[in-house]
C-alpha positions in Angstrom: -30.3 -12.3 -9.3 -30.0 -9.2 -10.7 -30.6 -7.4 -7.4 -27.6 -9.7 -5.4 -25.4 -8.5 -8.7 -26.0 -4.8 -7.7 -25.4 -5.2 -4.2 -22.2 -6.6 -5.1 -21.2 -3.9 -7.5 -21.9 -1.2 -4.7 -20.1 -3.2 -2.1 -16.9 -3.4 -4.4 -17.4 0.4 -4.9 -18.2 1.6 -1.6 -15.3 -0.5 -0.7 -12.7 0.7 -2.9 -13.5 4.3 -2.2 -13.1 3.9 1.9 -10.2 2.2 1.1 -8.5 4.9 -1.1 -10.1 7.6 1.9 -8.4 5.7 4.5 -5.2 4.8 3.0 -4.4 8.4 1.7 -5.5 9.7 5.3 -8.4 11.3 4.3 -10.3 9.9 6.6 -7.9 9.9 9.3 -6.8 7.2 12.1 -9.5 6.4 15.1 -12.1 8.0 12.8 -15.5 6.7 13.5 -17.1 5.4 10.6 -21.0 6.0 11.0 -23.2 4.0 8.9 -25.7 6.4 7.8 -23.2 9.3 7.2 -20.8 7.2 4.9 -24.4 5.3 3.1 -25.3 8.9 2.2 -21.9 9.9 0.9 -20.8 6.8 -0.9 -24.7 6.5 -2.1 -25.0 3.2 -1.2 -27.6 1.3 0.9 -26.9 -0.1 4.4 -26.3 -3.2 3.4 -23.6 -3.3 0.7 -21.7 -0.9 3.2 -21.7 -3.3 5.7 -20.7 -5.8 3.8 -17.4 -3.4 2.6 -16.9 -2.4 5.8 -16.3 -6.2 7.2 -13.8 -6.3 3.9 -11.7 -3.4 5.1 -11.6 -5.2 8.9 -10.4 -8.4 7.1 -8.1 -5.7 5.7 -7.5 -4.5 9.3 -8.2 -1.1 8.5 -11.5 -0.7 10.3 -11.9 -2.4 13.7 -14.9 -2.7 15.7 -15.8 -2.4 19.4 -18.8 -3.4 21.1 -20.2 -0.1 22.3 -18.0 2.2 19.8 -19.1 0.1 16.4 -16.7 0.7 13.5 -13.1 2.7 13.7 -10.1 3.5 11.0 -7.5 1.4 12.7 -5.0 3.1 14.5 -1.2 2.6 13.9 1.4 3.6 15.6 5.3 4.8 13.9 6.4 1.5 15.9 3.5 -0.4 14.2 4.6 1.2 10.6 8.2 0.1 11.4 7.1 -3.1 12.2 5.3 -3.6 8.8 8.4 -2.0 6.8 10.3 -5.4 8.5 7.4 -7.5 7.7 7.7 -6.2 4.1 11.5 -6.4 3.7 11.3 -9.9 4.7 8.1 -11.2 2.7 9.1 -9.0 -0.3 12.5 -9.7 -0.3 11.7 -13.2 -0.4 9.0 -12.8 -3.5 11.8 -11.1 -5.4 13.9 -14.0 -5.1 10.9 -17.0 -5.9 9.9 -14.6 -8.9 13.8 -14.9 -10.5 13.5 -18.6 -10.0 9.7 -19.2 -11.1 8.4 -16.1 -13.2 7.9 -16.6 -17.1 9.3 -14.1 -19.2 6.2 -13.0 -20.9 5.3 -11.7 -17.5 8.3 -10.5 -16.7 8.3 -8.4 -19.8 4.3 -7.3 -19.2 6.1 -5.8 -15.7 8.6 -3.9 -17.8 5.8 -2.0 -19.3 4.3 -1.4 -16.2 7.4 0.6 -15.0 8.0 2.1 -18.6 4.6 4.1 -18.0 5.1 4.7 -14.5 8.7 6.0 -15.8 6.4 8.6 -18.4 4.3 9.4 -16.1 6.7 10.5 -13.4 9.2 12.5 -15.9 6.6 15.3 -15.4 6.5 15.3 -11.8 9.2 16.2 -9.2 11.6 14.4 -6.9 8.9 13.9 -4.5 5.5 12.6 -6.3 5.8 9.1 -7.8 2.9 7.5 -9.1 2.1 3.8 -7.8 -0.9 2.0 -9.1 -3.2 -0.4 -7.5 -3.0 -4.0 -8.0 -2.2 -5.0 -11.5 -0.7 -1.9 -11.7 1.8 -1.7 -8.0 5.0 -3.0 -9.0 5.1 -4.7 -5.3 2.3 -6.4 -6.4 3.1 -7.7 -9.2 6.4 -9.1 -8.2 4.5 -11.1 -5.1 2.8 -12.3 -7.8 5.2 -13.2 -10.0 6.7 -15.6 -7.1 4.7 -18.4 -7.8 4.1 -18.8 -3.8 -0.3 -18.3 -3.3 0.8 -18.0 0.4 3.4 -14.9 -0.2 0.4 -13.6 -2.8 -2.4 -14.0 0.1 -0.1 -12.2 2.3 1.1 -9.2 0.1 -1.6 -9.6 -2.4 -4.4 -10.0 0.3 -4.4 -10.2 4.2 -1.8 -7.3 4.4 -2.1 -5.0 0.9 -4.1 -3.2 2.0 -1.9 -2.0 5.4 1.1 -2.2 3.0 -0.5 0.8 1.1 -1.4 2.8 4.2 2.6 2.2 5.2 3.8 3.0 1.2 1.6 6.5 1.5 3.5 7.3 4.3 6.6 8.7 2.2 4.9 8.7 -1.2 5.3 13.1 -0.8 9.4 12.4 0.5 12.0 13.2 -2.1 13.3 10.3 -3.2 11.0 9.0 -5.2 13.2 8.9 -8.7 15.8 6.6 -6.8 12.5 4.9 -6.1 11.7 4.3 -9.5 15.1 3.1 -10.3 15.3 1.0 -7.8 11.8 -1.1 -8.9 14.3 -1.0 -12.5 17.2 -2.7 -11.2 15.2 -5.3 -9.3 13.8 -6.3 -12.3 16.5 -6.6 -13.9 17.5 -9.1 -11.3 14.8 -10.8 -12.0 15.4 -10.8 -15.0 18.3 -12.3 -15.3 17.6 -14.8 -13.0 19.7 -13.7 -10.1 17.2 -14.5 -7.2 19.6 -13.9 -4.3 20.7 -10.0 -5.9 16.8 -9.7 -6.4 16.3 -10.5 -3.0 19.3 -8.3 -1.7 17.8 -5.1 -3.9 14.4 -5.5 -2.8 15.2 -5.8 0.7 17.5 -2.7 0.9 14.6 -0.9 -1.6 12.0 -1.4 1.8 14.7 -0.6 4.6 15.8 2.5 2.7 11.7 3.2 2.5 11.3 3.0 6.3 14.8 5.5 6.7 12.8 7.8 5.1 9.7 6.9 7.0 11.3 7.8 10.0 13.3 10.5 9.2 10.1 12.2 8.2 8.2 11.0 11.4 11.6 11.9 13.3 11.4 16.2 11.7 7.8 16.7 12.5 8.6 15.1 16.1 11.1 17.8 16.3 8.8 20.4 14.6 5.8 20.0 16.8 8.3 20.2 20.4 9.8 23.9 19.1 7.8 26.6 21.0 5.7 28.7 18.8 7.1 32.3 18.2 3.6 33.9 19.0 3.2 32.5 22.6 4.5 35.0 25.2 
């Protein structure tokens, strides 16, 4: 029993941390993930890394081919864009459920949450906001808050972990105060019961999220076509 209860624990681990690698890019895109290589630097055994690397494909970060065994996904800026509109949609729509449904006891534990994110960032500049995981995303916990175990399954679950990938993309843009007060006035929707502002705010929070996206993707397009100055 005892031994099933460790493998578990090193699964969770071994899973968080190639999840955090491949979110953040460190390990990048169409990387191939090598059993014995990641065993050895996760310091795990075979089998609890196996059993976190099916996790992240039910994630749909890793993907697996018959002859090439397992991958980091790879998506595209047309792929990203697509999950932005995904998440206006889904999120927009848990903003909304979560002003109808949410208690206020939870609605104030979310306040706290973005008080300390609000400390935390004061220190930092324009472009370095700090987002939690889980209990401590504020995306997160406002799928939560709807009430709707399909929306949470969704943004909670099948997708949060892509949703992260896609957030990381234009967690180092400038912007990221507006950001902050943005996650404030949705609240505050929420709060005050308003589910179709809630929804409006939320929605334009994402869109405004994938502008920056691709404005970003759109420069270092531009960036990597000028000629270099030391080629004759």
């Amino acid at each position: 029993m005892s031994v099933d209860n460790e493998d578990d624990t090193q699964s969770d681990r071994a899973f968080r941390l190639l999840e955090r690698d491949i979110v953040s890019g460190e390990i990048a895109m169409g990387s191939k993930l090598g059993e014995e290589a990641l065993a050895s630097r996760l310091g795990v055994s075979r089998g609890p890394l196996r059993e976190a690397l099916r996790r992240l494909e039910g994630r749909s970060l890793v993907e697996r081919t018959a002859h090439a065994g397992a991958r980091v996904v790879t998506m595209s800026e047309a792929d990203l864009v697509e999950l932005y509109e995904i998440r206006q949609n889904l999120e927009g729509l848990a903003a909304r459920l979560a002003a109808e449904r949410c208690p206020d006891d939870e609605l104030a534990d979310i306040e706290d949450l973005l008080m300390r994110q609000k400390t935390r960032s004061q220190s930092n500049d324009d472009s370095s906001y700090s987002q939690g995981v889980d209990s401590d995303d504020f995306h997160f916990r406002v799928a939560v808050a709807s009430g709707s175990r399909r929306l949470q399954r969704l943004l909670c679950g099948d997708l949060y972990s892509l949703i992260r990938l896609c957030r990381y993309k234009t967690w180092s843009i400038p912007g990221q105060r507006q950001s902050h007060l943005d996650h404030e006035r949705i609240l505050e929707a929420i709060q005050n019961r308003d589910g179709e502002l809630a929804e409006l705010l939320m929605r334009r929070h994402v869109g405004l999220a994938r502008q920056r996206y691709h404005a970003a993707e759109s420069s270092r397009g531009l960036h990597q076509r000028q000629p270099s100055p030391f080629r004759s």
